[in-house]
C-alpha positions as CSV (number, residue, x, y, z in Angstrom):
1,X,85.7,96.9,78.9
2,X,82.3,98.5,78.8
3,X,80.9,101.1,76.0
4,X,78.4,103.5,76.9
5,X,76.4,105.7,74.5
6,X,75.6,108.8,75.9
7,X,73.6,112.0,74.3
8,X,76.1,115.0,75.0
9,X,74.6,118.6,73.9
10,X,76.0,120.9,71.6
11,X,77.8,122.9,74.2
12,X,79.0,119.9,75.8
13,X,80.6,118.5,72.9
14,X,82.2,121.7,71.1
15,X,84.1,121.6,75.0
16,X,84.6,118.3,74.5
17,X,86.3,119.1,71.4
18,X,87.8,122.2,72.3
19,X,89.4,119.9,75.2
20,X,90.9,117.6,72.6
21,X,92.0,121.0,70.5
22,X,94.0,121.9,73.7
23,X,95.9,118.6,74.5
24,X,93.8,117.3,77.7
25,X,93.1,114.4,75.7
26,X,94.1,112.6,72.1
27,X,90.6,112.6,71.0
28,X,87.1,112.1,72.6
29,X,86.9,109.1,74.4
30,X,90.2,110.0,76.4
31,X,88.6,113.4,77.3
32,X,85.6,111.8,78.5
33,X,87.2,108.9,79.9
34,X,90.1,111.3,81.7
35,X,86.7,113.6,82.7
36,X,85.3,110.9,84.5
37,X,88.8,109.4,85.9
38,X,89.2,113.0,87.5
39,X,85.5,113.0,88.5
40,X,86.1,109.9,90.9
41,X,89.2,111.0,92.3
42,X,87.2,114.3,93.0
43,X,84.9,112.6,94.8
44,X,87.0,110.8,96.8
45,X,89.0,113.9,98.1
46,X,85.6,115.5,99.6
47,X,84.7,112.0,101.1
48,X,88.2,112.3,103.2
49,X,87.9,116.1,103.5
50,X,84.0,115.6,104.5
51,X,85.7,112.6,107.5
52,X,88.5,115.1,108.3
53,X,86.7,117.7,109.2
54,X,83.7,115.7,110.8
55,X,86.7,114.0,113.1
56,X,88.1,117.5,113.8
57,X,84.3,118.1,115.4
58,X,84.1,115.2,117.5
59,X,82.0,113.0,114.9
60,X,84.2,110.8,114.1
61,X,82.9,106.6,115.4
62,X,85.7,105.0,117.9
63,X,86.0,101.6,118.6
64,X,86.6,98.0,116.8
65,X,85.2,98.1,113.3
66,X,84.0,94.6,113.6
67,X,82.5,95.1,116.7
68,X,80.5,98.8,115.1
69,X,79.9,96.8,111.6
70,X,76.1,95.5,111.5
71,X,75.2,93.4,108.7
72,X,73.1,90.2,108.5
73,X,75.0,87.1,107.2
């Protein structure tokens, strides 16, 4: 497992603790690490929102995924 050091600001970390004050997390690192957990899974929602609703417009690609993949060997 990697550690990462990373400068937070004043505000950042009194929400940080107020985060930890409020149950989200047991202490710091599990905010943070919970923060960025929900970050990704975020991001991944509006990725399949972002397909849905370019499919629902006609943009989706059709065909063979091997035969629309390009990539040099």
């Amino acid at each position: 497992m990697a550690t990462i050091s990373i400068p937070l600001t004043t505000r950042l970390e009194k929400s940080v603790d107020n985060l930890v004050k409020n149950g989200f997390g047991t202490n710091k690192v599990s905010v943070i690490h919970k923060a960025i957990v929900r970050f990704v899974e975020d991001e991944a929602v509006i990725a399949v929102l972002a397909a849905e609703q370019e499919a629902s417009e006609g943009k989706a690609v059709k065909g063979d995924l091997k035969t629309l993949l390009v990539y040099d060997q």
